[in-house]
OpenMM code with the backbone's topology and positions (N, CA, C; nanometers):
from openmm import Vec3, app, unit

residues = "UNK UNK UNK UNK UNK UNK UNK UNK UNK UNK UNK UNK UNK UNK UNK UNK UNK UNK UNK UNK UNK UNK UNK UNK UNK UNK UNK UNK UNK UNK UNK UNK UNK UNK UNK UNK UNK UNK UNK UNK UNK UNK UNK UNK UNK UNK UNK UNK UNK UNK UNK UNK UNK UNK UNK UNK UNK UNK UNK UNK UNK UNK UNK UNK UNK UNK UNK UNK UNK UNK UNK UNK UNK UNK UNK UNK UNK UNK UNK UNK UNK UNK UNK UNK UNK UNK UNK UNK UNK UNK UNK UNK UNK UNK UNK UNK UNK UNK UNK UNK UNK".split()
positions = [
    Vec3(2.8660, -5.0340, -16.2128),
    Vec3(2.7734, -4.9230, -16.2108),
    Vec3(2.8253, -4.8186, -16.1132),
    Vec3(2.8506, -4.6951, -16.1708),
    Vec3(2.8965, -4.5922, -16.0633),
    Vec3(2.7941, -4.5053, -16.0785),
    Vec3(2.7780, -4.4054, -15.9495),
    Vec3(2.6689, -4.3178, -15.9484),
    Vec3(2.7596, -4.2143, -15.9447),
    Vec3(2.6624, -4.1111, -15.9714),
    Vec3(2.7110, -3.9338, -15.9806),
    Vec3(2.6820, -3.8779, -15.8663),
    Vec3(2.7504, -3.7770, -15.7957),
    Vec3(2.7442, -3.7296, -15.6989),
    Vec3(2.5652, -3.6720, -15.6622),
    Vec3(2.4973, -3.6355, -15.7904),
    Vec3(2.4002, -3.5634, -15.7666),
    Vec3(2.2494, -3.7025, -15.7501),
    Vec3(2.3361, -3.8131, -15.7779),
    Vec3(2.2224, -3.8855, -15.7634),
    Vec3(2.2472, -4.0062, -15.6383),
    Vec3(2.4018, -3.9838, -15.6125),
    Vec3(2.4090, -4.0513, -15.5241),
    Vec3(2.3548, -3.9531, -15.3682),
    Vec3(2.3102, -3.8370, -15.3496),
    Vec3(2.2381, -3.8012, -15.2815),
    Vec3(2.1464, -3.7744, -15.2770),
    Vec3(2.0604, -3.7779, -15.3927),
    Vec3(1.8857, -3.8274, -15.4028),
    Vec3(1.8659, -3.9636, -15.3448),
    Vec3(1.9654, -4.0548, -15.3870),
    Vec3(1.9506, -4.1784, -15.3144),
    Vec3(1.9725, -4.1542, -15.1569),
    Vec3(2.0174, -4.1083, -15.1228),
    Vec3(2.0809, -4.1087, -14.9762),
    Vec3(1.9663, -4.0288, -14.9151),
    Vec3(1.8804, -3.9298, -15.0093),
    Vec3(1.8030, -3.8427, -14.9366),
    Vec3(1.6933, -3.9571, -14.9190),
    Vec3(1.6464, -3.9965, -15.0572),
    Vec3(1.5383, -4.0943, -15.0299),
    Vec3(1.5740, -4.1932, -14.8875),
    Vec3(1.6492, -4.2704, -14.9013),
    Vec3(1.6931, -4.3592, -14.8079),
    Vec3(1.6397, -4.3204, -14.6490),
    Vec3(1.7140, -4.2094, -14.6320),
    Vec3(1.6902, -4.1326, -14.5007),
    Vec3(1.6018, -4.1436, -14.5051),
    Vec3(1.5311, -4.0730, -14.5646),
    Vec3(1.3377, -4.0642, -14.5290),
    Vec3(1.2318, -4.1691, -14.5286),
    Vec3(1.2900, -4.2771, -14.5859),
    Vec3(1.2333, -4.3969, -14.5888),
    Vec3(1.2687, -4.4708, -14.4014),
    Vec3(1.3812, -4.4554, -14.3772),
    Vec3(1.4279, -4.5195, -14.2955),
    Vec3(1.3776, -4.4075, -14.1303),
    Vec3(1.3671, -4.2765, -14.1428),
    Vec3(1.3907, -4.2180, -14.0272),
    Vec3(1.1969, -4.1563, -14.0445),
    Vec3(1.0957, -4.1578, -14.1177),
    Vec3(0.9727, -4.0923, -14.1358),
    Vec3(0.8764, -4.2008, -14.0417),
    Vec3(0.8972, -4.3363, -14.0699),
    Vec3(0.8087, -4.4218, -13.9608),
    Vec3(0.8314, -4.3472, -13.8636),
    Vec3(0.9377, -4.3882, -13.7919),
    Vec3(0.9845, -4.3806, -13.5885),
    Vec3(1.0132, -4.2380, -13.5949),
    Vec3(0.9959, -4.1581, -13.6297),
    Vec3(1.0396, -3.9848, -13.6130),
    Vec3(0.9765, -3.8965, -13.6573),
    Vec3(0.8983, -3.8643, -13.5594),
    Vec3(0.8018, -3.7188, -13.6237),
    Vec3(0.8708, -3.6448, -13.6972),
    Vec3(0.8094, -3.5898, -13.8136),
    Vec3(0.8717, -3.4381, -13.8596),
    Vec3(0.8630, -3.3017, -13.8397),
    Vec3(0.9304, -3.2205, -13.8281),
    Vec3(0.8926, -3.0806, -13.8302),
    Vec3(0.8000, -3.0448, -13.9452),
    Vec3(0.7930, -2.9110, -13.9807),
    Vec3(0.7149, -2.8481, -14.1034),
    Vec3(0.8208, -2.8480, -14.2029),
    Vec3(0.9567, -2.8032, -14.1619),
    Vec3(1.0383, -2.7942, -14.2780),
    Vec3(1.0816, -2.9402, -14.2992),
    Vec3(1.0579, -3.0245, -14.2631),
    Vec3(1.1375, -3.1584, -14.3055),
    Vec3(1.2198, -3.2134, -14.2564),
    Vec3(1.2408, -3.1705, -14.1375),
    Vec3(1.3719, -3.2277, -14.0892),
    Vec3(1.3152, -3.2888, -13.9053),
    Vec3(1.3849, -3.3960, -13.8885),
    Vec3(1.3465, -3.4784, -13.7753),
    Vec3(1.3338, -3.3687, -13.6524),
    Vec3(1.2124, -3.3656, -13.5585),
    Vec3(1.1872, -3.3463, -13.4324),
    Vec3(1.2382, -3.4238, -13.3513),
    Vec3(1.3563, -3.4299, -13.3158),
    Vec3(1.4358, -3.5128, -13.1825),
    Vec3(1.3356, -3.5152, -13.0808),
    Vec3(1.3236, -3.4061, -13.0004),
    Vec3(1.2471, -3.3937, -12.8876),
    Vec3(1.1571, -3.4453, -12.8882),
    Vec3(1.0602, -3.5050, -12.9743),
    Vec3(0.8966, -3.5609, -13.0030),
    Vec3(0.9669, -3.7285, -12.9854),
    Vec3(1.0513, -3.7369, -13.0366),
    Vec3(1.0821, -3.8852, -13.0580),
    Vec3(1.1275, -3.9543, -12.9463),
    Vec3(1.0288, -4.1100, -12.9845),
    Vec3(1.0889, -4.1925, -12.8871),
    Vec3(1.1786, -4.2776, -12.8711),
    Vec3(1.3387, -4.2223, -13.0099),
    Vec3(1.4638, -4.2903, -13.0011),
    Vec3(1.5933, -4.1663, -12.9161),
    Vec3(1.4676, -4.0792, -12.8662),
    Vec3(1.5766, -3.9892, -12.7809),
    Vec3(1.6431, -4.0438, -12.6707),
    Vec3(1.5827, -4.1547, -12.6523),
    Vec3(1.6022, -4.2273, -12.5040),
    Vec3(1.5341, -4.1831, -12.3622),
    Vec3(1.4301, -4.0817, -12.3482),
    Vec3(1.3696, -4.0092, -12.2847),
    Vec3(1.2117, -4.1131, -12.2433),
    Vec3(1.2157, -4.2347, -12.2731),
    Vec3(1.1322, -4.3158, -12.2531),
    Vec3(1.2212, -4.4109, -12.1882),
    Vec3(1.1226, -4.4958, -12.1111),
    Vec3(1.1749, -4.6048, -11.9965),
    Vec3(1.1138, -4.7285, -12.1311),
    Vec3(1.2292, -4.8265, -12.1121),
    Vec3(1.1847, -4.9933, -12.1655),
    Vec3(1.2359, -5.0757, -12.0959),
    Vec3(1.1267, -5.2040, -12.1079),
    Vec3(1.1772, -5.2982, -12.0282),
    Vec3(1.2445, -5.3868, -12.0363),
    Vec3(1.3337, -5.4772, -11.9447),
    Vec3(1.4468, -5.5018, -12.0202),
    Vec3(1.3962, -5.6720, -12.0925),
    Vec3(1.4806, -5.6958, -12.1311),
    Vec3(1.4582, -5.8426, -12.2306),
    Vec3(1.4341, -5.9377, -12.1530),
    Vec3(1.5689, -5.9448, -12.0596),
    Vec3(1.6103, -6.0421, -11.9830),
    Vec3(1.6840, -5.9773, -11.8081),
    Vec3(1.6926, -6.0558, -11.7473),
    Vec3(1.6784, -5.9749, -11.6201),
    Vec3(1.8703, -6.0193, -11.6445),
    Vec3(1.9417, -5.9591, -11.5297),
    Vec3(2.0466, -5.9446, -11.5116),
    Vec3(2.0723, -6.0729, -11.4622),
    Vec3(2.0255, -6.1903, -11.3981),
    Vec3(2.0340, -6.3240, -11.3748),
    Vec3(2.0147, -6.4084, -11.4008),
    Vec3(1.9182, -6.3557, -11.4930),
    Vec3(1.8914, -6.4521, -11.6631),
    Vec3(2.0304, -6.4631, -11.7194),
    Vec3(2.0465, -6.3504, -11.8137),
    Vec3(2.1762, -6.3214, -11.8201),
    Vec3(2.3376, -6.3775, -11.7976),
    Vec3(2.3141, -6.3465, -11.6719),
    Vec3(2.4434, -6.3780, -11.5942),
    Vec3(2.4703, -6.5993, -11.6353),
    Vec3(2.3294, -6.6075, -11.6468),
    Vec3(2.3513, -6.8161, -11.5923),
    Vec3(2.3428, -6.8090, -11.7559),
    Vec3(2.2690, -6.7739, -11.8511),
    Vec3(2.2513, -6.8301, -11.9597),
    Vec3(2.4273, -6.8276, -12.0104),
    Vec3(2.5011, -6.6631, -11.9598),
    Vec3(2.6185, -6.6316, -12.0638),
    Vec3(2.6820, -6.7149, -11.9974),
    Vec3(2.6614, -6.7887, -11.8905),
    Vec3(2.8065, -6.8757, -11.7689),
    Vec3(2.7705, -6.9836, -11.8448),
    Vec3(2.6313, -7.0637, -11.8625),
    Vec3(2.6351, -7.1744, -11.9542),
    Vec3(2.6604, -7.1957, -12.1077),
    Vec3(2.6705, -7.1251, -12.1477),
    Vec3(2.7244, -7.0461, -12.2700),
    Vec3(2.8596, -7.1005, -12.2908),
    Vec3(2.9110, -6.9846, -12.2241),
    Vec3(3.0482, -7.0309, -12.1951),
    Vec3(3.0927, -7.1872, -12.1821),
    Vec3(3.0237, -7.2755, -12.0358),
    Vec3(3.0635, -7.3679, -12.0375),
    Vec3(3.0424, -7.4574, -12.1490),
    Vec3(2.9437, -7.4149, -12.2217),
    Vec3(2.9037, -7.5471, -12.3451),
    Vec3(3.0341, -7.5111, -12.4670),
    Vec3(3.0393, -7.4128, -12.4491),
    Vec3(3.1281, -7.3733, -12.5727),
    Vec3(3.2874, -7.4285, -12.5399),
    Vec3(3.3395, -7.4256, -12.4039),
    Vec3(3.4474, -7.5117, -12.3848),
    Vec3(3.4548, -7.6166, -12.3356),
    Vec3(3.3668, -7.6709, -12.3608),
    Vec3(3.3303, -7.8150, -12.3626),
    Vec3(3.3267, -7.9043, -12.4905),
    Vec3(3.2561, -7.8183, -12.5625),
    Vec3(3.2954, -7.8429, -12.6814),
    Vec3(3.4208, -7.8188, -12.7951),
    Vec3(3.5173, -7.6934, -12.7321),
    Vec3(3.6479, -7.7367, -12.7581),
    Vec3(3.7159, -7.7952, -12.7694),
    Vec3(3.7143, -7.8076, -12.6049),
    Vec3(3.8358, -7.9152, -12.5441),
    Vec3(3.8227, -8.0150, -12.5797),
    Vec3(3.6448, -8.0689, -12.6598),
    Vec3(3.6226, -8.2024, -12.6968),
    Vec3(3.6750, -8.2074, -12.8837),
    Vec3(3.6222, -8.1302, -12.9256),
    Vec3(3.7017, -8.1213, -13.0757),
    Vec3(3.8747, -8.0917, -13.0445),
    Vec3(3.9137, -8.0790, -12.9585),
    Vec3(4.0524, -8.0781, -12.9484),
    Vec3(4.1059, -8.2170, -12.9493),
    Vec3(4.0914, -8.3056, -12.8399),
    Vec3(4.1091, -8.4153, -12.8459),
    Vec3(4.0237, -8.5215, -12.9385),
    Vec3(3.9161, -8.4860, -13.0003),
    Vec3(3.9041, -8.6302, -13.0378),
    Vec3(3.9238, -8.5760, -13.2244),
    Vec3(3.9333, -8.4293, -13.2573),
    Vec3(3.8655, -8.4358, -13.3870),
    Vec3(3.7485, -8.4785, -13.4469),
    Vec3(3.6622, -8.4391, -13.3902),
    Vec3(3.4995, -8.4785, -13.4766),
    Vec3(3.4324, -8.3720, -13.4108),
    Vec3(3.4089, -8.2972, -13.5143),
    Vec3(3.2671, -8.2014, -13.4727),
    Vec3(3.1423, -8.2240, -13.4131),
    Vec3(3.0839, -8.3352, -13.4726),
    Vec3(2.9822, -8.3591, -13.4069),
    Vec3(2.9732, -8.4448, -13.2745),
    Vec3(3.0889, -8.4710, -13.2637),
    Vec3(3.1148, -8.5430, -13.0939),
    Vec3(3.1072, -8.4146, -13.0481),
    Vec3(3.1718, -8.3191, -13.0673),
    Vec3(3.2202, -8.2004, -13.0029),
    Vec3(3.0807, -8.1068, -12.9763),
    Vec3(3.0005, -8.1002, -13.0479),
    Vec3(2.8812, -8.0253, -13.0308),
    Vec3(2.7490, -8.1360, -12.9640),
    Vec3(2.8036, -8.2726, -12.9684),
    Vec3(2.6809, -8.3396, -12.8873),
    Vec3(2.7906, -8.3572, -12.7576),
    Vec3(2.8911, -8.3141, -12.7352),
    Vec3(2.9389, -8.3185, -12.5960),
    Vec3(2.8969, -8.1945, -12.5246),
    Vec3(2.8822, -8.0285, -12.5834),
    Vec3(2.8929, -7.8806, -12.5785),
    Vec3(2.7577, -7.8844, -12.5219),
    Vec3(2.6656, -7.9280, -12.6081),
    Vec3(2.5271, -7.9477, -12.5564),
    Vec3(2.4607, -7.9515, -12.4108),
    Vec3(2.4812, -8.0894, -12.4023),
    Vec3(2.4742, -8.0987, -12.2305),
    Vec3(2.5852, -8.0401, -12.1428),
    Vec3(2.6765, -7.9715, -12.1678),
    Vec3(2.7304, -7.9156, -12.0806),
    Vec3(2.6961, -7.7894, -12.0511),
    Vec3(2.6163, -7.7218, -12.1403),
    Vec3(2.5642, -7.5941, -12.1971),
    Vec3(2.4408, -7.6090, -12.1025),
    Vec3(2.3423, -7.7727, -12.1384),
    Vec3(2.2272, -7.7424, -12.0138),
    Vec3(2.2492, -7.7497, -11.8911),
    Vec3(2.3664, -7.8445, -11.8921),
    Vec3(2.3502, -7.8642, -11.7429),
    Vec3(2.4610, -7.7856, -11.6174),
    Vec3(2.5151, -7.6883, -11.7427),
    Vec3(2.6119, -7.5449, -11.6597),
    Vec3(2.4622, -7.4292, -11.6178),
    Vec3(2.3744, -7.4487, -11.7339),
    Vec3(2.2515, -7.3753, -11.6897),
    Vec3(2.1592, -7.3998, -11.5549),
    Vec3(2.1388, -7.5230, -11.5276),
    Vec3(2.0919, -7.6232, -11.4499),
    Vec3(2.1291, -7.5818, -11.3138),
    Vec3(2.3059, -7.5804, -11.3504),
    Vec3(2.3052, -7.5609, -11.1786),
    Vec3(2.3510, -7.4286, -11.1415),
    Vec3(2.3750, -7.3530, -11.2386),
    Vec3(2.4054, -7.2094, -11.2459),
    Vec3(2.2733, -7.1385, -11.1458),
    Vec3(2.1215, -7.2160, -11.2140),
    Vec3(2.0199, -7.1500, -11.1692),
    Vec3(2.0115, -7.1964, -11.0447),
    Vec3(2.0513, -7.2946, -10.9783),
    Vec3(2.0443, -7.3406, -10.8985),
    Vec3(2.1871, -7.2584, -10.7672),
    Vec3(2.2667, -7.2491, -10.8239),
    Vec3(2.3437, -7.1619, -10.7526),
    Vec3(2.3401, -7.0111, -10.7294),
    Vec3(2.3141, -6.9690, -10.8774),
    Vec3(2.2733, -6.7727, -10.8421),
    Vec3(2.1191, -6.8209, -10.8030),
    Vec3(2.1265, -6.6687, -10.6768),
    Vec3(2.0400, -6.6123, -10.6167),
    Vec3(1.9767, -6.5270, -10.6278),
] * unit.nanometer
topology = app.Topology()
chain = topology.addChain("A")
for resn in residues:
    res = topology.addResidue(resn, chain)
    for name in ("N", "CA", "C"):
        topology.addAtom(name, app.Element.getBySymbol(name[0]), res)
C-alpha cells in the first residue's frame, strides 16, 4: 500500500492534532501556543527518584548484571546465571544503601 503525497499529509495533519490538541493549547488560527504550554519546560516537576536512589539502584544493577555474566560465562546455564545475578543485584543494593550517605 503506498500513499500519495496529498494524503500522506492529511494523515500527518490528522496525526499531529490528535497527538499535540490534548497537552497544547491552541491559538485561534490553529496552530500550537508554546507559551501557554506546559511542555515548554517553564514548570518545575518532581523528580521520580532522588539522585541516591539512583546512584545504589544503577551500582546494584550493575553488580547483578556482572554477576550474572561472569556466572553464564563459566558455567553455561542461564538460569544459574540469573538465580546467581539476583542476589547479587539485592545484596549490591543492601549495602550500597548502607554505604551512600
Amino acid at each position: 500500500m503506498s500513499l500519495t503525497p496529498a494524503v500522506a499529509e492529511t494523515l500527518r495533519q490528522v496525526l499531529a492534532t490528535v497527538v499535540v490538541v490534548p497537552v497544547t493549547p491552541l491559538r485561534p488560527d490553529g496552530n500550537p501556543d508554546w507559551d501557554k504550554s506546559r511542555l515548554s519546560g517553564s514548570f518545575s516537576r518532581r523528580a521520580l527518584l532522588s539522585l541516591r536512589a539512583a546512584v545504589i539502584l544503577s551500582g546494584g544493577l550493575v553488580a547483578g548484571v556482572a554477576a550474572g555474566i561472569l556466572t553464564y560465562l563459566a558455567a553455561h546455564n542461564l538460569a544459574g546465571a540469573v538465580l546467581a545475578g539476583l542476589p547479587a543485584c539485592a545484596g549490591a543494593i543492601k549495602f550500597l544503601d548502607a554505604l551512600v550517605d
